[in-house]
N, C-alpha and C positions, 0 to 999 in steps of 0.2 A: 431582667428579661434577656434573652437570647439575642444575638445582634441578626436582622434581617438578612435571609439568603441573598446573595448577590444575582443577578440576573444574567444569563448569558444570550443572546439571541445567532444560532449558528446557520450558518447558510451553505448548502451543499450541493453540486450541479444534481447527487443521488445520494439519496441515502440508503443505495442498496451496499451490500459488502461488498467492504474494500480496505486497502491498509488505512487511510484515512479515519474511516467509518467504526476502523478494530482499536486504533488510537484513542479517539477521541470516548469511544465506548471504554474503553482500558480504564480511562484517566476517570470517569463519571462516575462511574463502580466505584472505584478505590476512596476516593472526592462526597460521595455521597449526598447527604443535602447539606453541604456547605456551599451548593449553589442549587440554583434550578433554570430550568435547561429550554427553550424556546427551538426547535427544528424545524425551520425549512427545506423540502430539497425542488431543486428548479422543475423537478420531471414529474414528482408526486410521488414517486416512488420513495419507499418506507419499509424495506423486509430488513433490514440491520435494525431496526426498534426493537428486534428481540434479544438482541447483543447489552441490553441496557436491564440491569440488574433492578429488582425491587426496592430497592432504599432508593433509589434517583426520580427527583422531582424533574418529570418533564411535559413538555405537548409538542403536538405536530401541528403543525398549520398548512396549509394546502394553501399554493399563490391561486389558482383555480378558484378560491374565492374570493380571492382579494380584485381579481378583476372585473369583477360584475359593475365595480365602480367606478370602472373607466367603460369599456365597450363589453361586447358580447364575445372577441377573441379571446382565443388565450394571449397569454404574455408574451412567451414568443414572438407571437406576430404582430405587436404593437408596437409602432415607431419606435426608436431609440428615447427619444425625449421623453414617449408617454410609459417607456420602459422604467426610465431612470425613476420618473415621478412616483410610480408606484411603489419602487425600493423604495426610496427614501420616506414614501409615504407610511410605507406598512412598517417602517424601521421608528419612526415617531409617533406611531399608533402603538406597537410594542413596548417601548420605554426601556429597554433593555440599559443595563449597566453599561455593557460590550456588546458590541457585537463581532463574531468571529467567520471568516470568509475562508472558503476552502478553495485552491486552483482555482484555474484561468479560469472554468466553468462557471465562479460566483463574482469576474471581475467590476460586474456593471455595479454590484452593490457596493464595491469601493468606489466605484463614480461617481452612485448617486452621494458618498459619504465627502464628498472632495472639500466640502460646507462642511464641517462637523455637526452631523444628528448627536452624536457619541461618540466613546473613544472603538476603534476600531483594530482589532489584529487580521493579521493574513497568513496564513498557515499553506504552502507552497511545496506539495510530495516531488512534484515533475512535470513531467509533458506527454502526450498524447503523440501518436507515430506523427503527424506534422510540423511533431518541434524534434525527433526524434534522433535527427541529425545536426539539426541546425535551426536555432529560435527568430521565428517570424520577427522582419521588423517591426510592422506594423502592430503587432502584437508588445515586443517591448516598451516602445511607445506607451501605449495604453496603458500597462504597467507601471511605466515611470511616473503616468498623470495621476491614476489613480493611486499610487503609493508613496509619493514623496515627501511629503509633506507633513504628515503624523503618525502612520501608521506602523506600527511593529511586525516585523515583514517573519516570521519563525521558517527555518529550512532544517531538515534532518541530515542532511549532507553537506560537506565542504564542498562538493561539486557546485551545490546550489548556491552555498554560502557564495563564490566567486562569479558563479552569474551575477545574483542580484547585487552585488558589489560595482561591479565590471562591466554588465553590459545594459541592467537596468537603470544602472548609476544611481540607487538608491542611499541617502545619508545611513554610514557603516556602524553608527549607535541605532539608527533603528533593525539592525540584522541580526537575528539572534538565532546562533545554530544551536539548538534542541536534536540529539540525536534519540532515536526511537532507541525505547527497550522494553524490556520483553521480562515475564516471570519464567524463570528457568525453572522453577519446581515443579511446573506442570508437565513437565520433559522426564522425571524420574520415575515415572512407572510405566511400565511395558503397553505393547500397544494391543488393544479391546481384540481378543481372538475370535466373536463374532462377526466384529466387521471382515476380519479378516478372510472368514467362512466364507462370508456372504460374496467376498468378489473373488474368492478361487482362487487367492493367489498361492503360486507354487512355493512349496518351502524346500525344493530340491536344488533352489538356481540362483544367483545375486539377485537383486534387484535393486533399478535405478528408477528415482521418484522424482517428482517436480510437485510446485504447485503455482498455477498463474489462472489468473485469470484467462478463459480461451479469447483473446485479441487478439490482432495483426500483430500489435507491437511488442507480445511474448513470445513472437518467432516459435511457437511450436514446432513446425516443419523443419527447425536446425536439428534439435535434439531427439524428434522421429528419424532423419538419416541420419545422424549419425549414434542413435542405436541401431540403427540396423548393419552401419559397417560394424560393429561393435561386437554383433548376437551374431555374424558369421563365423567370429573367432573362438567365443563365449558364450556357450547359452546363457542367457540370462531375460530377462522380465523389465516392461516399462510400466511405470503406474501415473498417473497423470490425474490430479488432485485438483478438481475444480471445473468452474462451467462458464458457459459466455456463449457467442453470435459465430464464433469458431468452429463448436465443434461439431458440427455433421460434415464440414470442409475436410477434419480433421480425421476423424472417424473415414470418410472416404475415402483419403489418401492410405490410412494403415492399412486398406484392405487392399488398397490396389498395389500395394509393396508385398503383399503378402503376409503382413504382420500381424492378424487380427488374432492369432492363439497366443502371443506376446505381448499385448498391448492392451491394458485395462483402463477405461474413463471410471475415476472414481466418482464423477461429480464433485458437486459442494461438500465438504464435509467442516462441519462450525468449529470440532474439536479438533485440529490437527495433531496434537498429541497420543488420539486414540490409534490413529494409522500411522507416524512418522517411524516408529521405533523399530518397523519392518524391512524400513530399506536399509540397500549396504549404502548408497552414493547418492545423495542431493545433488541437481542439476537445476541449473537456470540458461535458460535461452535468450532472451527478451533482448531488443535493440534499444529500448530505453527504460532506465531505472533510474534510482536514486537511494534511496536506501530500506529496500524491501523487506518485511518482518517475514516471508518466507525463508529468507537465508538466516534471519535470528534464530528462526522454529529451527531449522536444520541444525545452526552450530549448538542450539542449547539442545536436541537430539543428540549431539553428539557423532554428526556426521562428516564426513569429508564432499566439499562443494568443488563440484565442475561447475564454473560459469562462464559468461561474457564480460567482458571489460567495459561496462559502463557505470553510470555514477561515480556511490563510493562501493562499489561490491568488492573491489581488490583489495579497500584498507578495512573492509568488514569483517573478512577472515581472519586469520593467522597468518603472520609469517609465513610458515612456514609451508600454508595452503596458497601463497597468495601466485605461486606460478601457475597452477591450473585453474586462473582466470585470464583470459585471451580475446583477443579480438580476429583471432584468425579460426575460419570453419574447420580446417584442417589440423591446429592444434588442437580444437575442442576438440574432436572427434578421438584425438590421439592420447589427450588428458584424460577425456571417458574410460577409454582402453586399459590406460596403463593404471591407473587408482584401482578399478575393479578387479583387475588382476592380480595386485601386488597389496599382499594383507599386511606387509610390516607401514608401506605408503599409509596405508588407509589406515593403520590404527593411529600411527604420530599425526594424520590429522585430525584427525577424529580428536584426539588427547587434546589439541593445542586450540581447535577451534570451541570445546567446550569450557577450559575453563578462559578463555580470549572473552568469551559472552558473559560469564557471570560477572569477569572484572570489568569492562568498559559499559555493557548497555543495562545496568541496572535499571528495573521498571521503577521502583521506588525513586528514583533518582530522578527519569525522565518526570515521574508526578511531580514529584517537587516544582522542578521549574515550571511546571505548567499552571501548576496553584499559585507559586509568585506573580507569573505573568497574568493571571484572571486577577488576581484579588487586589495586585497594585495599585 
């Protein structure tokens, strides 16, 4: 007889798309029913369930019904105590093998775990613009209570790796850096010329692409001006790949700069493959990262990356890309300029950032460790 699927029970502040969300969906796919999959997310929100391929044994469960057994509120707004109870409640009402916590957003479910219900991981992307300079203490704390003690703490970055090390002072055999990666074959064929139709983009001019989530903490507004000192020198085209609470903010400002015949929202788009292979220059603005699978999508496009100097985004690149990542507005702006204009620049990074992705961030490789660490 077949040995029984392992159980996973995952907890997510949203399980709407997000690098998280495109992870954890990556690995399910590939993983298939050698587990089956229990999802929670804190908000009820569930549109990344479509990201999860037909071989994967899973369910949603909504906390919204789980609390009918304590009061009439939602969760949120039940004491802390009567919070924890219900985690731990609905985590021994499950019977999950594991259970697996996403960011700070799922921290209370390692609280209520402090007791072992089960063995527990913690899977830790980053921070939200409030840790985005500098990580709350109060929050570390919590961290340290909730994580010390058993739990296998996973980061895709050294950046993180050296937090939870250092300032969480969590024990350094539970800290296991897993770096994301990515299937680069989906990068080798051209990009969908219907989409293309569909949002006009010009094929007379470069064009510089992003993709983020529209948040505060993706700094869109850096790499709006500084396309625009950009397109005074250059014509050229912005395309901006994704949606959020931003962008009518966003959308407001390109018109009031004048850039609304330059400056395309593509929305969501689930394939970024079908549209990546149109741009000349992937750009990233964001004040806090860690290790983003848009700059994967980029290097295994085979682009050259403007960014910001946060997380690991400088040792993500090349070499030999790794100076047109900065922490100053005024280099970006100047790194923008000089890569679009200069095609021998842009092909050596183009050259070094593509095959830099297929040797270090193998997808096959991140699965792996991910199947050791569930089925341990």
């Amino acid at each position: 007889m077949p040995a029984p699927k392992k159980h996973l029970l995952h907890i997510f502040s949203t399980f709407n798309v997000g690098g998280a969300q495109m992870r954890f969906s990556q690995i399910a796919n590939v993983l298939g029913e050698q587990y089956r999959h229990t999802i929670i997310a804190m908000d009820d929100r569930y549109d990344a369930k479509g990201l999860l391929g037909p071989d994967v044994p899973f369910e949603l469960v909504s906390l919204s019904t789980q609390t009918k057994n304590i009061s009439g509120k939602p969760h949120h707004a039940l004491p802390i105590h009567q919070r924890l109870q219900l985690y731990r409640g609905t985590i021994e009402q499950i019977q999950p093998d594991k259970f697996i916590t996403y960011n700070w957003g799922s921290i209370e479910w390692a609280l209520a775990n402090v007791v072992p219900v089960c063995e527990h991981i913690h899977i830790e992307d980053g921070f939200g613009p409030e840790e985005a300079k500098k990580r709350l203490r109060r929050r570390n704390w919590t961290r340290r209570l909730a994580l010390s003690n058993h739990t296998d703490v996973v980061v895709p970055s050294h950046t993180l790796e050296f937090i939870a090390k250092h300032e969480w002072r969590l024990p350094e055999e539970h800290v296991l850096y897993i770096p994301n990666g990515i299937d680069c074959a989906r990068f080798d064929h051209g990009p969908d010329q219907s989409l293309l139709d569909s949002l006009a983009l010009p094929d007379d001019r470069p064009i510089i692409g992003t993709i983020a989530a529209l948040r505060t903490e993706k700094n869109l507004p850096r790499l709006i001006n500084a396309f625009q000192k950009v397109q005074r020198s250059m014509p050229c085209h912005l395309l901006i790949i994704g949606d959020g609470p931003e962008r009518q903010r966003l959308t407001d400002k390109v018109e009031r700069q004048g850039l609304a015949k330059h400056v395309a929202f593509a929305g969501y788009i689930r394939n970024p493959e079908t549209i990546m292979g149109v741009l000349d220059v992937f750009a990233i603005s964001s004040d806090t990262e860690q290790m983003p699978y848009s700059v994967l999508e980029a290097m295994a496009c085979g682009l050259p990356v403007i960014g910001t100097d946060v997380g690991d985004v400088k040792h993500m690149v090349s070499t030999e890309n790794q100076r047109y990542i900065t922490s100053n507005d005024e280099a970006y702006h100047a790194n923008l300029g000089e890569v679009l204009t200069n095609a021998d620049i842009a092909r050596q990074l183009s050259l070094a950032n593509a095959k830099k992705v297929r040797k270090d961030y193998d997808l096959d490789t991140m699965i792996n460790r991910y199947d050791q660490l569930f089925s341990a």
